[in-house]
Structure formats: C-alpha cells, structure tokens
C-alpha positions as CSV (number, residue, x, y, z in Angstrom):
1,X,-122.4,-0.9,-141.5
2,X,-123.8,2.4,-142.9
3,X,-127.2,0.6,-143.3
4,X,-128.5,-2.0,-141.3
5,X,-131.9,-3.7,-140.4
6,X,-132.5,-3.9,-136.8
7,X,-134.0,-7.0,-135.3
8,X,-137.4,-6.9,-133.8
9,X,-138.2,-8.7,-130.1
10,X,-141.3,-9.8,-129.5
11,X,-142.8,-8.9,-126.0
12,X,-145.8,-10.8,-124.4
13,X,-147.9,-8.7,-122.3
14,X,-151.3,-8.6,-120.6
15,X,-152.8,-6.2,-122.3
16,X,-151.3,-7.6,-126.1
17,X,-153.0,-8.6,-129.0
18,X,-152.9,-11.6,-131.4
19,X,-153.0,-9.5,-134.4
20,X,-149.7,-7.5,-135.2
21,X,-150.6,-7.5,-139.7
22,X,-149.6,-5.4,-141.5
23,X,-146.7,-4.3,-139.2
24,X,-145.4,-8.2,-138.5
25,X,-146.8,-11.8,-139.3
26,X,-150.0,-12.5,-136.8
27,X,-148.5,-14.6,-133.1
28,X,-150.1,-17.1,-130.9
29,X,-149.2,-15.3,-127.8
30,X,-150.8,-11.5,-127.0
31,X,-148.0,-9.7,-127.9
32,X,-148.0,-6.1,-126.7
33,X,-144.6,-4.9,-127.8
34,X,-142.4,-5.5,-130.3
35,X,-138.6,-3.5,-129.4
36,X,-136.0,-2.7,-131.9
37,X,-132.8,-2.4,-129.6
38,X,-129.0,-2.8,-129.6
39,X,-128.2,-0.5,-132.3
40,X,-125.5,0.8,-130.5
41,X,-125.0,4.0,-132.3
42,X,-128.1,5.8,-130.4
43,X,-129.4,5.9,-126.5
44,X,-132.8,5.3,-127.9
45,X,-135.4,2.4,-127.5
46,X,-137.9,2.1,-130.9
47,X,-140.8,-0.2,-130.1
48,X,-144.3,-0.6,-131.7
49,X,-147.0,-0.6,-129.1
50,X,-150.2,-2.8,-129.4
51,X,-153.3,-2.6,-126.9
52,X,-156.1,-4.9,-126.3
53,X,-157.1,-3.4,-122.5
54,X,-155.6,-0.3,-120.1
55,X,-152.4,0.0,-118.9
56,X,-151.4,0.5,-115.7
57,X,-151.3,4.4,-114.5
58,X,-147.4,5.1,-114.5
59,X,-144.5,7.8,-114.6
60,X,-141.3,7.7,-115.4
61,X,-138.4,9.0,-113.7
62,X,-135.8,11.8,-115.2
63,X,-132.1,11.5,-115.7
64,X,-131.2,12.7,-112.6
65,X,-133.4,10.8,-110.6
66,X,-133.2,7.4,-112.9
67,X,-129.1,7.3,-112.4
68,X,-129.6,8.3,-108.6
69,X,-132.0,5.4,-108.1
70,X,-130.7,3.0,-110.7
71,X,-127.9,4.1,-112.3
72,X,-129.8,4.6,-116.0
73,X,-131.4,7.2,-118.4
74,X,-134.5,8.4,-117.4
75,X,-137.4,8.1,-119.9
76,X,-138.6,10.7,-121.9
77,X,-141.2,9.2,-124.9
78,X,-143.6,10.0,-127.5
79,X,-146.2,8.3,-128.9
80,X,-146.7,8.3,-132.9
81,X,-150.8,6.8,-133.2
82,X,-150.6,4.4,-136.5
83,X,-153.8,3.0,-135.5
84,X,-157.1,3.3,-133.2
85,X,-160.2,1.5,-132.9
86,X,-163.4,4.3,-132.7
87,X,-163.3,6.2,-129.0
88,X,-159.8,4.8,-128.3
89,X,-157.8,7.3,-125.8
90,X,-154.7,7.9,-123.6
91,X,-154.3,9.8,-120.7
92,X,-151.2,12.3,-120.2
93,X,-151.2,14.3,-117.0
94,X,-153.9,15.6,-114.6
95,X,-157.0,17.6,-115.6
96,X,-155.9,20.0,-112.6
97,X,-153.4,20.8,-110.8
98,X,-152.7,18.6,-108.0
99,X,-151.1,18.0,-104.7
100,X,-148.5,14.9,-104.2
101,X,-151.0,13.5,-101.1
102,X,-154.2,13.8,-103.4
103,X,-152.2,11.8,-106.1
104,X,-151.4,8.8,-103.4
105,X,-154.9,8.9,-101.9
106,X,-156.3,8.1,-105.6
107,X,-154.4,5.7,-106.7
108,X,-154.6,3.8,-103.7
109,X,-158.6,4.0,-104.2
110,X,-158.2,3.6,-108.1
111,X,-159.8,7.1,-108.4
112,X,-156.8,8.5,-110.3
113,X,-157.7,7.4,-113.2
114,X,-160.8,9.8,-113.4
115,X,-158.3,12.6,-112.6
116,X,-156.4,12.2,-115.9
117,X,-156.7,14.4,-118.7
118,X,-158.1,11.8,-121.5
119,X,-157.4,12.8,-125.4
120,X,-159.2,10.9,-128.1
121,X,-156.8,9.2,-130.1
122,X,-156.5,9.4,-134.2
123,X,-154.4,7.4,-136.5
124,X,-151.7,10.3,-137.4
125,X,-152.2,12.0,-134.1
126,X,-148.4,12.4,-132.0
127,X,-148.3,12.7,-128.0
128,X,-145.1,14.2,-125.9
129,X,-144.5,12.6,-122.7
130,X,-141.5,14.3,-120.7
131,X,-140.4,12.4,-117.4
132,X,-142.2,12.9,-114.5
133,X,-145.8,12.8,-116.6
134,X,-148.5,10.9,-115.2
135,X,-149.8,8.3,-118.1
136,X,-151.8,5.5,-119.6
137,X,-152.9,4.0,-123.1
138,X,-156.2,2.7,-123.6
139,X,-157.1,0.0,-125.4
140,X,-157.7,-0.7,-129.7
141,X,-153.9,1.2,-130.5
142,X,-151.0,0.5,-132.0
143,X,-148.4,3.5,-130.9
144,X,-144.6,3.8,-132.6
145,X,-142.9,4.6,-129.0
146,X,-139.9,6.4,-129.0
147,X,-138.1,6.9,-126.0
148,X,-134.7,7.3,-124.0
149,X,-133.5,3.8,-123.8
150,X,-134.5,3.0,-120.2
151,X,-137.2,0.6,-119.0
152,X,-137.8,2.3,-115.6
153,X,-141.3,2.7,-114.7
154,X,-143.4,3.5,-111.7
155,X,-146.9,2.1,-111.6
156,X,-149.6,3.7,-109.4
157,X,-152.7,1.7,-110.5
158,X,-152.7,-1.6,-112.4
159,X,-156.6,-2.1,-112.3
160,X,-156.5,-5.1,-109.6
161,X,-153.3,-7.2,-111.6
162,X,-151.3,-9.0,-109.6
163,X,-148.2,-6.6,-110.4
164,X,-146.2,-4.2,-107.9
165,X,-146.9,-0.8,-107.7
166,X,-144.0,1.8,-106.9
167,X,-146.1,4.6,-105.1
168,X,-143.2,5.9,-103.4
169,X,-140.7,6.4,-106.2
170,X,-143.4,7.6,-108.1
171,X,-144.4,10.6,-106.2
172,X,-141.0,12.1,-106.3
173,X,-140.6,12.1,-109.2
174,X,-143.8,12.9,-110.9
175,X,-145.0,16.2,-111.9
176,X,-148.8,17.7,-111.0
177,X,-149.4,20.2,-113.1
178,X,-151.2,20.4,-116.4
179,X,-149.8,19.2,-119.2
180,X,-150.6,19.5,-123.1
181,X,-149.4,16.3,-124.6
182,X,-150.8,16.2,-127.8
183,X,-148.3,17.7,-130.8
184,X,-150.3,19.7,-133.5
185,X,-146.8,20.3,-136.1
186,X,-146.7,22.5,-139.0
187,X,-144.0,20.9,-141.0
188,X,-142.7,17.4,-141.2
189,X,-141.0,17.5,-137.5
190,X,-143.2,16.0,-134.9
191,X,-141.1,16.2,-131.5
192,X,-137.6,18.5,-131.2
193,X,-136.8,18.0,-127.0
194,X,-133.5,17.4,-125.4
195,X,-133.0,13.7,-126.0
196,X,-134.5,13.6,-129.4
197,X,-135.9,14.6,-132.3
198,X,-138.6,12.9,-135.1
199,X,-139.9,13.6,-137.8
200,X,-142.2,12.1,-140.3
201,X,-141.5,11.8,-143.8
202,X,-143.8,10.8,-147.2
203,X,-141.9,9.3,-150.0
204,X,-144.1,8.8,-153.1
205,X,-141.5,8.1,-155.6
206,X,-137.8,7.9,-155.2
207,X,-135.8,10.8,-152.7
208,X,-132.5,11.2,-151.4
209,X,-132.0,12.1,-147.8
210,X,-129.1,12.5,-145.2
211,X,-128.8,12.8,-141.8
212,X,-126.8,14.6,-139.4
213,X,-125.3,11.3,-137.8
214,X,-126.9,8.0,-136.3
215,X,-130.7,7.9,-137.5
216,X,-133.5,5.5,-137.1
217,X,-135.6,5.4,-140.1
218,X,-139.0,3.5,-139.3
219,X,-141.2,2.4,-141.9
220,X,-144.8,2.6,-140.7
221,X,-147.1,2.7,-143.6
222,X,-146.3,1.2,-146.8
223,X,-143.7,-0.7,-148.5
224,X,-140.0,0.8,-150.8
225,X,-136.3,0.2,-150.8
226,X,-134.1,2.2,-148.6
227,X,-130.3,2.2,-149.8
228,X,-131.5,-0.7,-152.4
229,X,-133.0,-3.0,-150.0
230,X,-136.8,-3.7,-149.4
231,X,-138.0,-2.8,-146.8
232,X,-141.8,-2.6,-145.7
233,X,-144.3,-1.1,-142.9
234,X,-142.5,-2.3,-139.2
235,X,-138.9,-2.3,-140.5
236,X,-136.2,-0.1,-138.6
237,X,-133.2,0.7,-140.0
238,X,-129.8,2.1,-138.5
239,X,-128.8,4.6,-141.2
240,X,-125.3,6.3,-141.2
241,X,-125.1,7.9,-144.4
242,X,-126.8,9.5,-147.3
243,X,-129.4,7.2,-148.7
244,X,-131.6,6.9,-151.5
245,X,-135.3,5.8,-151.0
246,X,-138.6,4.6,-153.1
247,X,-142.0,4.3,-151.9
248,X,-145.0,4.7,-151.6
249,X,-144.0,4.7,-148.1
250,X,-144.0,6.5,-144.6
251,X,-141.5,6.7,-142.3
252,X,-140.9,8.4,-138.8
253,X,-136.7,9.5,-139.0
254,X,-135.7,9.4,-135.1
255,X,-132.0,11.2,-133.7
C-alpha cells in the first residue's frame, strides 16, 4: 500500500511512565517505549521515548562491529525532544577526552556518569548520536527516537539494577572523544548522516508533499489527514507516494 498506518508496541520498562496523553491513551503498566516496526520498506526503528528516572550509561556498536559480533546493523540514533519537565537533561559523550582504562575504572565505581557532558533538554531541541557515543536520558522526557533498526546495546552503569552490564564489548567499540550532540538547523532538516535523514515539517493548512522513496511521516504535535485519512499526534505512517496533507499539525518525515 502507498499509505499505511503502522502499528504501535507498547514496551514496559523501569524507568516508564503511566502517562503517554496526548501521544497514546494513558496504561496501567510504566510504559517506557512505544516502537513502530515491521514496515518493511526501511532499515529504521521509530519509537517514542518516555522517562520517569535515568537510564542506564550505554553505547552502541557500529555496523561493522554489530554484524561481526551479532550479525546486525549497528545503531546510529537521534533524539527529537517533544517534551521535558524543567532541568530535564541527557548526556552524549565525555566532557574530555578520555582513555579506554579511565572509562572502565568509572563505570565500575559509578563515577562515569559525572564524566558526561550533560545538555539541558528543550521541547524542540534535536540530539545526534553516531555509534560508538557514550549516552543516557534523564528523567521528565518524551524523545521521538530514530534509529538504525537494531536493538544492540552495551550498558556500563545501570545505577545498582539488577541488569547486565557489557563492559567489554563496550570499550571496543566506544568512542572517547568530545562530542557535540546537540543539532542547531537552519532550515526544516534536522539530521542528514549516512543511514538517514529527518526533517521536520509545519503544516497549517492543507500541502502536497513527495518523497524520494520509502518515508516515515510521524505526527508529533497536533492532529490532520494525511492522504484523506486522520491521523493525530503519535501516528506513523509508511508513505510511498505523493500525498496531500491538512493540519494544524507537526510531523518529523524520516528516510
């Protein structure tokens, strides 16, 4: 089908929250990610992120190493902010500089976190994290996540859970030099890299708009039609074609 709606899965986590309006209907469970997968035409993973406490410290691996280790992508991500409680933050890379043996000594004493380079968070604000970058989300987000299609991650530091931590892995893959992870675009595209790129787009009123080939279009603000279906804030949509679309909506077009 030229159009279609992708199916949301709902993903308990630790860290969730009970409160996923306006984006989905409110759960039981703390949910802390909801994936929109399986749309066959791209080798990317949608999700929409929700955070009550920290993550764990983590990197991911690159394509080479991801298909060496477990015959996969890598994962390459960025993080779209759509909302943040005041002083929210995540962490992307080191402050310095940094040698693999100081990385293992802190995160074996839980010191690594104090090592990150910590960037207050905004509603609208959009963060780049190539493979082999050393993370973590705070709590009080919700993050659209898009990323290579690959679930491969390598935790340092989970904060005392009861979860493993891949120490080994993780220091050959990961990267210890500065990083500058937050995106400051001057037109509509957020994030060009190799594996994809996004942009954001404002529809007011009614616009026409066609892709190159296979495109996500994720609405994350607002409510419209898209090809003469409704369609409102946490749809994702497969598009194929040129389509027409009414808001007043906003939507993030990934390829």
């Amino acid at each position: 089908m030229p159009v279609r709606r992708i199916a949301p899965s709902f993903r308990e986590r630790v860290w969730g929250v009970t409160k996923l309006e306006p984006w989905f209907p409110n759960p039981r469970e703390r949910i802390g990610e909801v994936w929109f997968e399986n749309a066959g035409e791209l080798p990317l993973l949608v999700k929409f992120v929700f955070t009550s406490e920290k993550l764990s410290v983590q990197v991911h691996p690159d394509d080479a190493y991801a298909r060496a280790r477990h015959n996969c992508l890598g994962k390459t991500e960025m993080w779209h902010v759509l909302a943040a409680e005041p002083g929210a933050k995540i962490a992307a890379g080191f402050r310095e500089s940094i040698t693999k043996e100081r990385i293992r000594e802190a995160a074996l004493s839980g010191e690594i976190e104090n090592l990150l380079e910590w960037y207050e968070a905004s509603a609208g604000d959009t963060f780049f994290i190539p493979a082999g970058t050393v993370h973590a989300i705070g709590p009080g987000l919700v993050l659209c996540e898009i990323q290579q299609n690959s679930d491969i991650t390598y935790r340092l530091y989970d904060y005392g859970r009861p979860r493993e931590l891949h120490l080994d892995d993780a220091l050959n893959v990961i990267h210890g030099d500065r990083v500058e992870a937050r995106i400051s675009p001057t037109t509509n595209v957020l994030i060009e890299c190799d594996h994809f790129d996004v942009a954001q787009w404002r529809i007011d009123d009614a616009a026409r708009h066609r892709s190159p080939g296979p495109t996500y279009y994720i609405v994350v603000e607002g409510s419209g039609a898209i090809a003469d279906q409704q369609t409102k804030a946490g749809d994702v949509w497969m598009v194929n074609e040129e389509v027409e679309l009414h808001g007043p909506m906003t939507l993030l077009l990934a390829k």
